[in-house]
C-alpha positions in Angstrom: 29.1 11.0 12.6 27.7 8.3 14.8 28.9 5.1 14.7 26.2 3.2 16.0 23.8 4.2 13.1 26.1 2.0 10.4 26.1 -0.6 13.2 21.8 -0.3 13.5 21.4 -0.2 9.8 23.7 -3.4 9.1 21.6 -5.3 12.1 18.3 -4.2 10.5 19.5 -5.1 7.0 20.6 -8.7 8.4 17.5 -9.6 10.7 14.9 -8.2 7.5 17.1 -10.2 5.0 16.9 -13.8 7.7 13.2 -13.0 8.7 11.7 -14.9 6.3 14.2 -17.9 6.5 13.2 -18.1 10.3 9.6 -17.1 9.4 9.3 -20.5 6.8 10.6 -22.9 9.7 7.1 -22.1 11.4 5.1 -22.4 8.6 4.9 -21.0 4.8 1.5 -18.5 6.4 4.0 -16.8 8.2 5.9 -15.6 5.5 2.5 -15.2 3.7 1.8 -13.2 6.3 5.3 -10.7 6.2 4.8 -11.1 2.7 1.2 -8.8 3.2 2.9 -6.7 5.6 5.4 -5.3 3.0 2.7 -4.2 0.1 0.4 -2.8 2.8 3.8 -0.7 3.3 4.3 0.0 0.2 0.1 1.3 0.2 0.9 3.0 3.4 3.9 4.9 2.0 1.9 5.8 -1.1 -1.1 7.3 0.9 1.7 9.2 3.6 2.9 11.3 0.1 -1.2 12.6 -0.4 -1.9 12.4 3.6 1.2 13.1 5.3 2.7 15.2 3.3 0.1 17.3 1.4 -2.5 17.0 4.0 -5.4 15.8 1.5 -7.6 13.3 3.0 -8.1 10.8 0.9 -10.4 7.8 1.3 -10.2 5.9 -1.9 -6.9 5.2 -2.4 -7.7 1.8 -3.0 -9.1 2.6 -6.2 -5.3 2.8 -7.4 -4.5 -0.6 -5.5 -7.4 -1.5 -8.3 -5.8 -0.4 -11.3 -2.6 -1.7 -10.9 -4.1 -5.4 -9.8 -6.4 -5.5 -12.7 -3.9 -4.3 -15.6 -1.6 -7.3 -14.5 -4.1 -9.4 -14.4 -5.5 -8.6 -18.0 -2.1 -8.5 -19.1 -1.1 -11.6 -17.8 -3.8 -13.8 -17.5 -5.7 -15.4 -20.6 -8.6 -13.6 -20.2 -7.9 -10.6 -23.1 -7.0 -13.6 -25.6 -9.8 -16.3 -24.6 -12.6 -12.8 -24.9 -11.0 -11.5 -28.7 -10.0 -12.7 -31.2 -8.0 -10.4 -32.6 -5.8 -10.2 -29.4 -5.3 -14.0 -30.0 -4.5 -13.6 -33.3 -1.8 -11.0 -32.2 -0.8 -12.7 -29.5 -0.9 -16.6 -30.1 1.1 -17.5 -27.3 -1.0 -15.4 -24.6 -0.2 -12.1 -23.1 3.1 -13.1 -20.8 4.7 -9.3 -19.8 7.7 -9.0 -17.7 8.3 -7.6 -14.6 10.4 -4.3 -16.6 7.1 -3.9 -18.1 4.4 -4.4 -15.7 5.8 -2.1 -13.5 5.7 1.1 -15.0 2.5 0.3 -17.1 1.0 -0.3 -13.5 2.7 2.7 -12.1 1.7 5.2 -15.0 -1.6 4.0 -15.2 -2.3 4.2 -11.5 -0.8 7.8 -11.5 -3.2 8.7 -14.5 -6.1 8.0 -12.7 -4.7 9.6 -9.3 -4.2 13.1 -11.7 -8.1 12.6 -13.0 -9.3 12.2 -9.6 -7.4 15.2 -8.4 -8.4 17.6 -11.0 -11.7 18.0 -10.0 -11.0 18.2 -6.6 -8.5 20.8 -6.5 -11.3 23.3 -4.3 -12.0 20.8 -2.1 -10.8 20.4 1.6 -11.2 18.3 4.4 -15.1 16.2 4.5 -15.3 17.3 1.5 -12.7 15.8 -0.4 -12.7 13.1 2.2 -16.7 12.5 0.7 -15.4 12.8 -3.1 -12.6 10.5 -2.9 -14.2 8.4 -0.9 -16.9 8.2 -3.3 -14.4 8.0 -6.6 -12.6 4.4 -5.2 -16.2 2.9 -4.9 -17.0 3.8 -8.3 -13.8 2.1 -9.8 -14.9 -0.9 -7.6 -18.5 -1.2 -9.2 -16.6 -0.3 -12.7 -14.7 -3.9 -12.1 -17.8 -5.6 -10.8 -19.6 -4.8 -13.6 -17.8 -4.5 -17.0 -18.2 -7.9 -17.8 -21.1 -6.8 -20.4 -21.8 -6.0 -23.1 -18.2 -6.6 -23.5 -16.5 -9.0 -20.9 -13.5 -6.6 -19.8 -13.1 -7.0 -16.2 -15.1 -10.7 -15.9 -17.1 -9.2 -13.4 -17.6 -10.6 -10.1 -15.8 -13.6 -11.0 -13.0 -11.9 -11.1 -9.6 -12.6 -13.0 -7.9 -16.0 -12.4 -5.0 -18.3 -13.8 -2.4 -15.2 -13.5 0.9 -15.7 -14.5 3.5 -15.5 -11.4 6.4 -12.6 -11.6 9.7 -13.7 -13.1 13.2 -12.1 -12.8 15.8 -12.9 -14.6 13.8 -15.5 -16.3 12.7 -17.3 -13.3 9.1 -17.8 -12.3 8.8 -16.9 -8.3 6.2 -19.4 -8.3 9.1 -22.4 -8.5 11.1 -23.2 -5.5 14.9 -22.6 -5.3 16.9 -25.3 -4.0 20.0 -24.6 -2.6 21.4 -27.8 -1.5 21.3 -26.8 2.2 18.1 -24.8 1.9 15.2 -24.8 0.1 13.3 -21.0 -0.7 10.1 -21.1 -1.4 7.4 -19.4 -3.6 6.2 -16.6 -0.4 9.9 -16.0 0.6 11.3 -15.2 -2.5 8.1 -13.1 -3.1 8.8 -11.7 0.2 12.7 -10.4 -1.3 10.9 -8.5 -4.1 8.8 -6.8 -1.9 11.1 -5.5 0.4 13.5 -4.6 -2.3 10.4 -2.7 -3.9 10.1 -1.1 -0.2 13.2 -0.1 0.6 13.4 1.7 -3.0 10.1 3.8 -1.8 11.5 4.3 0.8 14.5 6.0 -0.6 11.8 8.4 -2.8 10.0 9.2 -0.3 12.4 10.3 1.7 14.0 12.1 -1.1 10.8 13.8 -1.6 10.0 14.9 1.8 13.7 16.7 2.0 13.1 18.1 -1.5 11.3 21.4 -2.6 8.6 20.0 -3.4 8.8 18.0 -0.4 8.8 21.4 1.3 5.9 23.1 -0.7 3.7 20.1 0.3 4.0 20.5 4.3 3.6 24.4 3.6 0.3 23.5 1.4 -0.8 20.8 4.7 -0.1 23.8 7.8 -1.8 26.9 6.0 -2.9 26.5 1.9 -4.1 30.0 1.9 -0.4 31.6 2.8 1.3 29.1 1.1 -0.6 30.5 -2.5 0.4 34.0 -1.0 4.7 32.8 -1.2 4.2 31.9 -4.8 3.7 28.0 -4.2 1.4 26.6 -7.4 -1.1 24.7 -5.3 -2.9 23.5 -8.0 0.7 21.9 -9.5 1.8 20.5 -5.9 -1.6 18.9 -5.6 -2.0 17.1 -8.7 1.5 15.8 -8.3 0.7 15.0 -4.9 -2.2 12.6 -6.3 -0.4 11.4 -9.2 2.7 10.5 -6.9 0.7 9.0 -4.4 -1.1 6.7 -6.9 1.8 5.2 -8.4 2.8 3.4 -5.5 -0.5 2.2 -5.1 -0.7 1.1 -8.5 3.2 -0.7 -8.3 1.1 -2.7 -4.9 -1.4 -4.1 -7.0 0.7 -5.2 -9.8 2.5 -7.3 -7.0 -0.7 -8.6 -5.4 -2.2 -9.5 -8.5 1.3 -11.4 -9.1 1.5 -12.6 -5.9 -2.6 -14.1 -5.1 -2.8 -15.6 -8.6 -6.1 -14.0 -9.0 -7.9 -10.6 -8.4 -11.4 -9.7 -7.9 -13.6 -6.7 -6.9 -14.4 -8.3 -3.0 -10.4 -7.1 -2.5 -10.8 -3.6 -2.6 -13.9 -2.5 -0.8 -14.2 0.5 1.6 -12.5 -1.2 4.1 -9.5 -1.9 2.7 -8.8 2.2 2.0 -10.6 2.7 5.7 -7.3 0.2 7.0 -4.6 2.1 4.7 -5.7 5.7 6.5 -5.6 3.9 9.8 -2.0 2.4 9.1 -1.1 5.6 8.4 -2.5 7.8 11.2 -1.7 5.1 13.8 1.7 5.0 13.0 2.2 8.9 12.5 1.8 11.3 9.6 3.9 12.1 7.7 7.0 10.5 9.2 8.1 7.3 7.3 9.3 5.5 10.5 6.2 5.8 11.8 4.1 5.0 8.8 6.0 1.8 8.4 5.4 1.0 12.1 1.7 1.4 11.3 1.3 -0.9 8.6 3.0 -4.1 10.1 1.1 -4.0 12.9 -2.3 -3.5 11.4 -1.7 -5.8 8.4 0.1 -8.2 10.7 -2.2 -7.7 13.8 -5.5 -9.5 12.7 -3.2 -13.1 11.9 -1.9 -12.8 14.8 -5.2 -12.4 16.5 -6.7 -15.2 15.2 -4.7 -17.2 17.8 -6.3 -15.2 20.2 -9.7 -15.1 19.3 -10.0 -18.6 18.9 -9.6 -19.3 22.5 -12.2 -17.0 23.3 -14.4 -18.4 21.2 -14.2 -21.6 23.0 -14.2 -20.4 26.4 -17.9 -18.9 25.2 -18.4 -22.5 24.0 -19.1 -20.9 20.4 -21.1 -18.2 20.9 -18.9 -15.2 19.9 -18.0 -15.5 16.3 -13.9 -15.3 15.7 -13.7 -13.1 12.9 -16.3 -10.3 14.4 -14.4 -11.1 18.2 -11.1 -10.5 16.1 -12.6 -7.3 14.7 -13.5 -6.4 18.1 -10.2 -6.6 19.6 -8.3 -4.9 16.8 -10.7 -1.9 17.5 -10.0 -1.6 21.2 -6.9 -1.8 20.2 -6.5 1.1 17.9 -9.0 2.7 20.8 -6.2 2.4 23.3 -3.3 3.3 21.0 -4.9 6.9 19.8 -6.1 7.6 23.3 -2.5 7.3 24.5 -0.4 8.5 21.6 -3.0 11.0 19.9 -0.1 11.9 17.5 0.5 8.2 16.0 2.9 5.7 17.7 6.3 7.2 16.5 4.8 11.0 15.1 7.5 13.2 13.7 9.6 15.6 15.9 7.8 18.4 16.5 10.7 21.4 15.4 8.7 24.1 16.7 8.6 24.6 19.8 11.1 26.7 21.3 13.7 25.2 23.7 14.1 26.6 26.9 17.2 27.7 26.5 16.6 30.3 24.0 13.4 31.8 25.8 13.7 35.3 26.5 16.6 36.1 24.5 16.6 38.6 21.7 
């Protein structure tokens, strides 16, 4: 066994564990900041399980990011008890569920709606399912914009406001912790329950890719036709593909709804799935190291940019705007990176070529 990779993991473990701690000495948007980075991971390793792994293009993964924002925020906002009256009459303190709770509603729910968007997609391959669930993720998005009538469900474009912050263990993360020689604030201790929530994906994703089914998924990605012909169930794998895929979205919105305070349709347009299938082809399909990579730097990459495109602007004495200048650069960014690492920044080993060794032996 090596020795150096207990010796890399404990370093890793100790610099992700005092990041934020260093991070909230800047500034509380830093952490802010890291704090983003982790559920665009999370998004990104949800999206690697239908992409990666499965090979199913799909461009409205968002829509599960929706579902699991907007049942926390019903569930934990006034909104159901201040539009019924019967749910007030139920529930006259408010709708206040724990995080044991939200998590798997969020999670089931999310994986519901990934299964009813696979089903009828099960034929479908490349543009075409690319078109369809591209297409699916803008419906939910106009669903929330507009089922605020005849009955007010989703409030509309006003979105849902005044939601309650995560507690664990009976604290609120939205109170600071003061430890005498340090004080932890709201974004870092958000920051904890994301990367714990991370590093558990992790783990199942990386259980799943070594798994059967794991196995059966990169056979269904390289050649669906002879995979059906060794007695995989495609349609099974595919479904579960979706379904799987979805929860983790749905498990990221609970925790951005948590986390923003307030969630409307304007945060999950086209773009946002357009960013998640970047992060995860930039940093490389279907390898987790990789994937991760991706995220941070395009969640992270367009703060950090903003202290480079405001310079620019005022060399042009104000005539480029920031944000499209910002846009700009994160483009010829990406640009760059795909033109010189085609297969992602850190792709997966490629196990099949044949080492030179072993050419022309029998």
């Amino acid at each position: 066994m090596n020795k150096a990779k207990p010796a890399a993991y404990v370093l890793w473990a100790i610099g992700l564990l005092l990041l934020p701690l260093l991070l909230q000495s800047v500034g509380n948007a830093w952490v802010r900041i890291a704090d983003m980075a982790l559920l665009y991971v999370l998004l990104a390793l949800g999206l690697n399980i239908v992409v990666g792994y499965a090979g199913l293009l799909d461009l409205g993964f968002v829509a599960f990011f929706a579902v699991g924002a907007y049942i926390f925020g019903l569930l934990a906002s006034p909104h159901l008890t201040d539009t019924f009256p019967w749910i007030a009459a139920m529930f006259p303190n408010g709708l206040h569920m724990p995080l044991w709770a939200v998590i798997p509603i969020g999670a089931g729910l999310a994986g519901l709606f990934g299964v009813l968007l696979g089903a009828p997609t099960l034929k479908l391959r490349g543009d075409y399912l690319a078109i369809v669930t591209l297409g699916f993720g803008e419906i939910v998005r106009v669903f929330m914009n507009n089922l605020d009538s005849p009955v007010n469900i989703t409030n509309g474009p006003k979105g849902l406001g005044a939601i309650d912050p995560m507690t664990v263990m009976g604290h609120p993360l939205s109170q600071k912790i003061n430890l005498g020689f340090i004080e932890i604030p709201s974004v870092t201790q958000y920051y904890y329950l994301f990367l714990a929530l991370v590093l558990v994906s992790v783990l199942i994703c990386y259980r799943l890719q070594t798994s059967r089914i794991g196995r059966a998924w990169m056979a269904i990605r390289e050649d669906e036709i002879a995979a059906k012909a060794m007695g995989i169930n495609t349609r099974n794998l595919k479904l579960m593909a979706f379904g799987m895929g979805a929860t983790f979205g749905g498990v990221a919105g609970v925790m951005f709804a948590s986390f923003q305070g307030f969630v409307s349709p304007e945060s999950f347009s086209l773009m946002e799935s357009v960013m998640i299938v970047a992060m995860v082809v930039l940093g490389g399909l279907g390898h987790l190291p990789g994937v991760i990579l991706g995220a941070v730097l395009l969640s992270a990459l367009p703060e950090v940019l903003r202290y480079v495109a405001g310079p620019l602007q005022a060399m042009t004495d104000g005539r480029l705007d920031a944000a499209i200048l910002r846009q700009l650069l994160i483009a010829l960014a990406m640009i760059v990176i795909m033109l010189w690492r085609p297969r992602g920044l850190w792709p997966a080993p490629d196990h099949s070529k044949v080492l030179p060794s072993s050419q022309g032996k029998p």
